[in-house]
N, CA, C and O of each residue as an XYZ file, in Angstrom:
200
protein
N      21.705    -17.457      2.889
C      20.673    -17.166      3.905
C      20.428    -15.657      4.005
O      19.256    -15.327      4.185
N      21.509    -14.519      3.901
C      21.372    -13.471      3.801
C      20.721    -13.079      2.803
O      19.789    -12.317      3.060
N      20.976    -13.462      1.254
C      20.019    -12.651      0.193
C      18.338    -13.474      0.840
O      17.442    -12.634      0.763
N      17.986    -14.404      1.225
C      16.952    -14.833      1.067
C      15.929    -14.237      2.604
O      14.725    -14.368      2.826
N      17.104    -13.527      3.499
C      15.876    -12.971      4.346
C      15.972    -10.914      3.759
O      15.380     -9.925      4.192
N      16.941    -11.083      2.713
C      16.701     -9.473      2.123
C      15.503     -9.922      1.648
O      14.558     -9.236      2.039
N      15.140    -11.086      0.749
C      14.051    -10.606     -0.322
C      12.849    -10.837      0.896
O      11.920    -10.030      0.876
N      12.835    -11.882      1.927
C      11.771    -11.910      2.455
C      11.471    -10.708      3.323
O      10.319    -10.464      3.682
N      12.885     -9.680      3.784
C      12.684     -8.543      4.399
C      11.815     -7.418      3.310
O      10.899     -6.606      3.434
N      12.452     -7.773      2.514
C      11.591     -6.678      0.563
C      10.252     -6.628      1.168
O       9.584     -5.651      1.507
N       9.937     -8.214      1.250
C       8.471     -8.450      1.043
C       7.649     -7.985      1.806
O       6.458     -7.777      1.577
N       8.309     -7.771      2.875
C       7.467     -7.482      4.013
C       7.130     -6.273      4.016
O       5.954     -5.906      4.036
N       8.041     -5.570      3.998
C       7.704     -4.210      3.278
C       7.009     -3.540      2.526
O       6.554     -2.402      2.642
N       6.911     -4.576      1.431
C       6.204     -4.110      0.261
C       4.434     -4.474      0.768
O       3.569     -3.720      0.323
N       4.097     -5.414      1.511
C       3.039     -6.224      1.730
C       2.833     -4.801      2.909
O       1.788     -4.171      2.744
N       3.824     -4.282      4.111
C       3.602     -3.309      4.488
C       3.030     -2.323      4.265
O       2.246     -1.730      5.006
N       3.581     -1.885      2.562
C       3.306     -0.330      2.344
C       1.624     -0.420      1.623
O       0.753      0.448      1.673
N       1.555     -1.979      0.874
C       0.026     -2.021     -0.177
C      -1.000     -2.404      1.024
O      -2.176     -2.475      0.668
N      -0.689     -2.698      2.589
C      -1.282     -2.380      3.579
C      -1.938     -1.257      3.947
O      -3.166     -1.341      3.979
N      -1.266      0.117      4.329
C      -1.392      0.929      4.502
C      -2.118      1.635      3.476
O      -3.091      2.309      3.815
N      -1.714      1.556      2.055
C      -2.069      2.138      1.047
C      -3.746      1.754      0.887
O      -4.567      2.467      0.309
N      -4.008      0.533      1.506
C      -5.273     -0.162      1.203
C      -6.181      0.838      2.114
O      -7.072      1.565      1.675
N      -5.718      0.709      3.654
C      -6.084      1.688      4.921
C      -6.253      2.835      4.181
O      -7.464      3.012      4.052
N      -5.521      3.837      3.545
C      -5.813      5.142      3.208
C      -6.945      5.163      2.204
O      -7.829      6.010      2.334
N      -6.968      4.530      1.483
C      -8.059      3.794      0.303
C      -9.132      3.595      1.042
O      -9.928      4.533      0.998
N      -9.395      2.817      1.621
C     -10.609      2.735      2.452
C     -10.762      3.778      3.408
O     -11.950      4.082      3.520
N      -9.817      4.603      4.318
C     -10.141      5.698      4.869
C     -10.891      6.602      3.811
O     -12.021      7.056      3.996
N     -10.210      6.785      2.804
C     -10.865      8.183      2.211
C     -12.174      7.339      1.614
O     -13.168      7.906      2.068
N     -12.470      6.511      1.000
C     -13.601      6.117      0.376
C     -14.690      5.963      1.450
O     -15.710      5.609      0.860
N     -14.934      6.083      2.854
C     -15.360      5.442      4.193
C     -16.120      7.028      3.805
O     -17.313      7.191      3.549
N     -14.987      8.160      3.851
C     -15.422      9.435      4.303
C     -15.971     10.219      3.150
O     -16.770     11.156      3.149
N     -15.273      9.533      2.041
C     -16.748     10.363      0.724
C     -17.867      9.909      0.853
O     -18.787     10.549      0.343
N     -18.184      8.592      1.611
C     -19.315      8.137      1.710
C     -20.223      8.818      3.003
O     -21.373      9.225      3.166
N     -19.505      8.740      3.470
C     -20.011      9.495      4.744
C     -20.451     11.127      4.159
O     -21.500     11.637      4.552
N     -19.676     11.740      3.345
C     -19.708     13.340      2.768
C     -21.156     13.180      2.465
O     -22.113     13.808      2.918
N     -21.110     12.099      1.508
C     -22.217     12.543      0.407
C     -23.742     11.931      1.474
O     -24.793     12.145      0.870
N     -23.897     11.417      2.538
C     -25.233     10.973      3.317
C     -25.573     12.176      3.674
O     -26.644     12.703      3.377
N     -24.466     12.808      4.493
C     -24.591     13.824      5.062
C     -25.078     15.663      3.904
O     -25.379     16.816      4.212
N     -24.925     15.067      2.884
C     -25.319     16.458      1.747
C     -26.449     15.331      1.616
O     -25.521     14.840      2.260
N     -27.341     14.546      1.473
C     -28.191     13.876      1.388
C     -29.237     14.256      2.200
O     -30.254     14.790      1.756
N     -29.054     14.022      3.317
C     -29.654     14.401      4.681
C     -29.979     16.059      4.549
O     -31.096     16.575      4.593
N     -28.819     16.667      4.393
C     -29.099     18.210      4.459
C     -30.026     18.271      3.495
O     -31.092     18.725      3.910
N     -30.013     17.966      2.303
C     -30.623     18.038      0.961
C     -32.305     18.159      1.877
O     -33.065     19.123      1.798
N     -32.586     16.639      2.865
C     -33.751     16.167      3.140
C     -34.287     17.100      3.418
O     -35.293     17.541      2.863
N     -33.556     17.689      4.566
C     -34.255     18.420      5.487
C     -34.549     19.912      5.158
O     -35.425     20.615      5.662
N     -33.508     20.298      4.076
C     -33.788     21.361      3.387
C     -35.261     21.431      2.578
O     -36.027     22.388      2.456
N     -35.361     20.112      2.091
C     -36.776     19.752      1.489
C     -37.820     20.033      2.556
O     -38.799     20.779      2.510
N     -37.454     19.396      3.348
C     -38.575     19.280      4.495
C     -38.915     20.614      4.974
O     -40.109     20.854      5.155
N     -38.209     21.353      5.164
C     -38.379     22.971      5.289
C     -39.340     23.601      4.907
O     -40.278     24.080      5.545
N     -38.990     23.610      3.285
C     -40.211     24.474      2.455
C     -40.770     23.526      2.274
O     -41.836     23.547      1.659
């Protein structure tokens, strides 16, 4: 019973960390997306200027 709640303790962990890892993954991909509207936009309005 002990090795079998180590591996299910492993798992949890591991399912933990490719959690988080997913979160940071999508954090940063959220905010290059967000980067590049925003140089988009500037781009516009820079157009719109001249």
């Amino acid at each position: 019973k002990a090795i079998l709640f180590g591996i299910k303790h492993k798992n949890v962990q591991m399912e933990t960390i490719s959690h988080t890892l997913m979160l940071k993954i999508i954090k940063t991909t959220v905010e290059s997306i967000f980067l590049m509207f925003m140089l988009i936009i500037k781009k516009e309005n820079f157009k719109q200027k001249i």
